[in-house]
C-alpha positions as CSV (number, residue, x, y, z in Angstrom):
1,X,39.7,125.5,253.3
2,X,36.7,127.0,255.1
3,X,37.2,130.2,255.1
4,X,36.2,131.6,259.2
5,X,33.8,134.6,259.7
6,X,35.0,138.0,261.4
7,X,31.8,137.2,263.5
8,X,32.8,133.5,264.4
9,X,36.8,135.3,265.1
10,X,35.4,137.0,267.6
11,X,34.3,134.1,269.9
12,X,37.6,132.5,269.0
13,X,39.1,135.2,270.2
14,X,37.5,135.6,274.1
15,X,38.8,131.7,274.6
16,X,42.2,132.6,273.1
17,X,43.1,135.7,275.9
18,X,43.2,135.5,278.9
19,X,39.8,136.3,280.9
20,X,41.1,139.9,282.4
21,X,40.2,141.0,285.7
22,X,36.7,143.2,285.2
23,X,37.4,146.7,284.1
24,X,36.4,149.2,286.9
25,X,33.7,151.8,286.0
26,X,36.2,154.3,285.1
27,X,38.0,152.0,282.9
28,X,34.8,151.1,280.5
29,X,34.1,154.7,280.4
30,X,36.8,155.8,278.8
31,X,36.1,154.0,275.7
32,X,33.4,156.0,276.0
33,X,34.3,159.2,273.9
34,X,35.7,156.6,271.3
35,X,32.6,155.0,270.2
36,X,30.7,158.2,270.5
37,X,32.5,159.6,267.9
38,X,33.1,157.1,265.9
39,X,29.1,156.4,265.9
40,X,28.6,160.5,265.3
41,X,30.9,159.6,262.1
42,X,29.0,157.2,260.6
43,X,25.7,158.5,261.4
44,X,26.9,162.1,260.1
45,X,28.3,160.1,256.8
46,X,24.5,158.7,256.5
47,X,22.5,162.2,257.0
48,X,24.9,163.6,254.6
49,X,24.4,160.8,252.1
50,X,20.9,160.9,252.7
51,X,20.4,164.7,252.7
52,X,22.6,164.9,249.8
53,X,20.6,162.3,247.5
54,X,17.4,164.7,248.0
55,X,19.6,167.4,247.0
56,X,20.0,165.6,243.8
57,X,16.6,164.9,243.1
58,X,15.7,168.6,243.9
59,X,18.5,170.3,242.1
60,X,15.8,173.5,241.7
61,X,16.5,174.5,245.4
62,X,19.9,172.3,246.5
63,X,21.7,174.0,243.2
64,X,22.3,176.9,245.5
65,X,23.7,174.8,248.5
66,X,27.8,175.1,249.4
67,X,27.8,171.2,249.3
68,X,26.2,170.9,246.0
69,X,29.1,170.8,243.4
70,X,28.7,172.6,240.1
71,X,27.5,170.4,237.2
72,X,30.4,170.8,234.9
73,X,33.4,173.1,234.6
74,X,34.5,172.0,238.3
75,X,36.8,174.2,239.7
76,X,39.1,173.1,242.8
77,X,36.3,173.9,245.4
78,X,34.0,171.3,243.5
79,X,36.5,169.2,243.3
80,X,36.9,169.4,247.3
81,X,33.1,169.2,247.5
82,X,33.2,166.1,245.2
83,X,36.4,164.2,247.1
84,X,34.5,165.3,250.7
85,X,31.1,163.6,249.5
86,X,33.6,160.1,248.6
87,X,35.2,160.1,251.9
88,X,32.3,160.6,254.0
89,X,29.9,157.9,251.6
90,X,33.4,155.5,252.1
91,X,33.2,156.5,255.9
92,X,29.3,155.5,256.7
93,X,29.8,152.4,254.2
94,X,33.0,150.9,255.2
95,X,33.0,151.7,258.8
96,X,30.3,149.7,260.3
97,X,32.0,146.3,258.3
98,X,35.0,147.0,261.0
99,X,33.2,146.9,264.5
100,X,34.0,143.2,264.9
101,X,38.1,144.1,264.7
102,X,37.5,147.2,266.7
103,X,36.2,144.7,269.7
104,X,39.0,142.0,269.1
105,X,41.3,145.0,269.3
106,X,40.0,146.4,272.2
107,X,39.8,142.5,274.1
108,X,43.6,142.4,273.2
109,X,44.8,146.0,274.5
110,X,42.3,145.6,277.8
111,X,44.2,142.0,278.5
112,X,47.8,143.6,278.2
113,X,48.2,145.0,281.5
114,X,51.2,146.7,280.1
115,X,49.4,148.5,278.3
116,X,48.4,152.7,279.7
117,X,46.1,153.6,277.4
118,X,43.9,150.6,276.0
119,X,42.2,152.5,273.3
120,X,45.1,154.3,272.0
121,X,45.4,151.8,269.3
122,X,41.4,151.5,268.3
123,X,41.7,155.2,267.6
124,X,44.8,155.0,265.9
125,X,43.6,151.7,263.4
126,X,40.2,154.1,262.8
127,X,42.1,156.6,261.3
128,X,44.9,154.2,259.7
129,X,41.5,152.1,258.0
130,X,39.7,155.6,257.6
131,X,42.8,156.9,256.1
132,X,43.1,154.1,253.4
133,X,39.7,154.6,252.3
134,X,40.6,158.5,251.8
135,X,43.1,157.8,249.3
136,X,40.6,155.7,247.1
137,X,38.0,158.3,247.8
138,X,40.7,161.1,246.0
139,X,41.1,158.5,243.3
140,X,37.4,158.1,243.1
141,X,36.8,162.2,242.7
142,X,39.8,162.3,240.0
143,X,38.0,159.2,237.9
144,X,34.9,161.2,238.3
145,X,36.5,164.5,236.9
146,X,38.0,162.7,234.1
147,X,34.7,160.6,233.2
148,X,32.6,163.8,233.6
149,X,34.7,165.7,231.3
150,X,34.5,162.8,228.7
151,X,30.4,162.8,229.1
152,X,31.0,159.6,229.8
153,X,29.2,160.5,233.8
154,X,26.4,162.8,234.1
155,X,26.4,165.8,235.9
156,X,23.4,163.8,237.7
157,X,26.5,161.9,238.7
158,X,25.9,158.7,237.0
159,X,26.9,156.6,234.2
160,X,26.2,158.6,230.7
161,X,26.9,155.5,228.6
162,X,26.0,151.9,228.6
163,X,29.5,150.8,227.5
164,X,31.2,151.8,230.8
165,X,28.4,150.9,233.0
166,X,28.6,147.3,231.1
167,X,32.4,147.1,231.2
168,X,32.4,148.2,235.1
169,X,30.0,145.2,236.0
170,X,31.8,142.3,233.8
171,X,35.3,143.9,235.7
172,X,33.6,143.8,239.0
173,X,32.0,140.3,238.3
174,X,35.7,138.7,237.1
175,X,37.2,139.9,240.0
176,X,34.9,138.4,242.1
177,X,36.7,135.0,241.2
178,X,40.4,136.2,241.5
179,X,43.3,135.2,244.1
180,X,43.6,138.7,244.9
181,X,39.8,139.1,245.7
182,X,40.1,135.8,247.7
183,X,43.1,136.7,249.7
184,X,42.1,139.9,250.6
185,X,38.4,139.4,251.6
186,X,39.6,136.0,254.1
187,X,42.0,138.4,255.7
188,X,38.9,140.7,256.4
189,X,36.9,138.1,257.2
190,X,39.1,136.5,260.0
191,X,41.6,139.2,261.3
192,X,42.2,137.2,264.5
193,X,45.4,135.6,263.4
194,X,46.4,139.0,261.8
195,X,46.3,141.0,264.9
196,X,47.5,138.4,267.1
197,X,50.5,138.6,265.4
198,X,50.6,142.5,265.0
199,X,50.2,142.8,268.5
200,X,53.4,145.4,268.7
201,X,52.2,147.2,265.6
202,X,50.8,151.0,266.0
203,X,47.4,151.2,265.8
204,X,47.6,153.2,262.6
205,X,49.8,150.7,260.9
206,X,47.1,147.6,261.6
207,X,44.6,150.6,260.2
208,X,46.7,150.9,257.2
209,X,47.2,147.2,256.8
210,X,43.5,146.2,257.1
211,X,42.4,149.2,255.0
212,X,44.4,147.7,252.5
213,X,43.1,144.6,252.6
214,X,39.7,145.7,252.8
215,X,40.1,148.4,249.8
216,X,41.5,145.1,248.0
217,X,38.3,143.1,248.5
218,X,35.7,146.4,247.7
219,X,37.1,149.0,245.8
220,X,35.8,147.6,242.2
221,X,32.4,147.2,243.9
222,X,33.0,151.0,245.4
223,X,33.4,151.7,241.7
224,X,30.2,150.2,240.8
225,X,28.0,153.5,242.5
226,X,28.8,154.8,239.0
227,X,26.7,152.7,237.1
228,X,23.2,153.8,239.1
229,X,24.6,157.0,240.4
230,X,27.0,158.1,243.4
231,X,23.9,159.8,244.9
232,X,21.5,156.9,244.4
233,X,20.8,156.5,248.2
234,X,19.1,152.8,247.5
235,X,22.1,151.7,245.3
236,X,24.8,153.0,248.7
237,X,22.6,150.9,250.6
238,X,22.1,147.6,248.9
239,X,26.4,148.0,248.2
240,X,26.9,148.6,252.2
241,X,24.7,145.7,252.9
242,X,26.4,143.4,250.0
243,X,29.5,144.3,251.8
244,X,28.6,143.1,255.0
245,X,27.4,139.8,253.9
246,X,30.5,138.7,251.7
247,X,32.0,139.3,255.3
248,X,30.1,137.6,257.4
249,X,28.2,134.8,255.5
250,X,29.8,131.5,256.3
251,X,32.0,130.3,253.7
252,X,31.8,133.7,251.7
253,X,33.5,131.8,248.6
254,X,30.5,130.9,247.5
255,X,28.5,133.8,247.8
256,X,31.4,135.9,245.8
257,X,31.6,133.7,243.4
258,X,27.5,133.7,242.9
259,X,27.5,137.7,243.4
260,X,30.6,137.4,240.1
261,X,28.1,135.8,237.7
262,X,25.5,137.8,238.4
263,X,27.4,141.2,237.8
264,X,29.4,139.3,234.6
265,X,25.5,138.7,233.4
266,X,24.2,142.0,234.0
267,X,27.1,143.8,232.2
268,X,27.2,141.5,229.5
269,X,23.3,141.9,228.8
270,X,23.8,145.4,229.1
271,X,27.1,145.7,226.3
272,X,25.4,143.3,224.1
273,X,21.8,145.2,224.5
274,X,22.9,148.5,224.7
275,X,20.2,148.7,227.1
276,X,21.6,151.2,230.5
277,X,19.9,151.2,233.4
């Protein structure tokens, strides 16, 4: 079965509800303050990222900045530092893929006249989805700790050794094929029938449920920033942008599926070489 784009649900969606009466002024402005700040979040997330890759590269004057964690020996500040940079690089990254459910969510809550506050729930599923993506980002900064400690990461913040950098690539590139993968990434794919059915659910709870989902479908490719650095600005991008083509090609199977044999490849060339990157 095809599998239908978030982009295609969308249109699906304005001939499913009913056509509402127009919004006055004062009713499209108060979504206002909603998109502002979530559009400050992901363009702070980016000008952190981005300032903090320099810092990287230029460790001679960012190795006295607050942000800047210490190389080794991390005490509980750097490991706040570290989990701070994860959830703001998860925040820019995953964010943006979720626009298209924020504005099916929105269509919904502005056609129930029931309804007081009709962006109560949008804020309530961004920080349900954002809080999801916190989680793995505290898992993320305790794999780091233990794979730093190991030398099996860098200080520089990427992979040390050839073997995990293969190993992480042939995981991600299996995965790529499996149920679980499949499931997940159709639900992110076409939410429609999802929150039609939610439509009582707290916005958090539809947050938590399509975090889930989407944490299903990316967090081994999240994982993958360790194999050409967590700071490698170029490597964030070109993983954002994989992202949001898996969820919006049409029928992503076969672009999965195409992006799994080309990670199985590269990591199995790179265990079998001993070649890193």
């Amino acid at each position: 079965m095809i599998t239908v784009s978030i982009w295609t649900s969308a249109t699906a969606m304005a001939s499913i509800l009913p056509s509402p009466i127009r919004p006055e002024p004062a009713t499209r402005t108060s979504w206002l303050p909603l998109w502002a700040m979530a559009g400050a979040l992901v363009v702070g997330a980016w000008v952190y990222l981005v300032v903090m890759a320099w810092g990287m590269a230029h460790m001679d004057v960012s190795g006295r900045w607050v942000l800047m964690p210490r190389m080794t020996g991390w005490t509980a500040l750097d490991l706040v530092l570290v989990f701070l940079m994860w959830a703001l690089m998860m925040a820019g990254m995953m964010l943006p893929t979720v626009v298209p459910v924020f504005r099916l969510l929105r269509r919904i809550d502005r056609a129930d006249a029931a309804r007081a506050c009709p962006w109560c729930r949008s804020a309530g599923f961004a920080l349900g989805y954002l809080s999801v993506w916190a989680g793995f980002s505290l898992g993320a900064t305790l794999l780091q700790w233990g794979l730093l400690e190991m030398r099996l990461v860098s200080p520089m913040m990427e992979s040390a050794s050839t073997g995990l950098s293969g190993v992480l690539l042939v995981l991600a590139g299996i995965y790529q094929f499996s149920p679980l993968k499949n499931a997940c990434l159709q639900r992110c794919r076409s939410p429609l029938s999802f929150l039609m059915t939610q439509r009582s659910d707290s916005g958090f709870r539809l947050g938590l449920r399509q975090g889930s989902y989407c944490a299903g479908c990316c967090a081994l490719l999240m994982l993958l920033l360790f194999v050409l650095g967590v700071m490698n600005l170029w490597w964030i991008v070109a993983l954002t942008v994989f992202v949001i083509l898996e969820k919006t090609v049409p029928d992503a199977r076969w672009f999965s599926r195409l992006s799994g044999v080309g990670l199985m490849a590269w990591g199995a060339w790179m265990l079998v070489s001993g070649v890193g990157v």
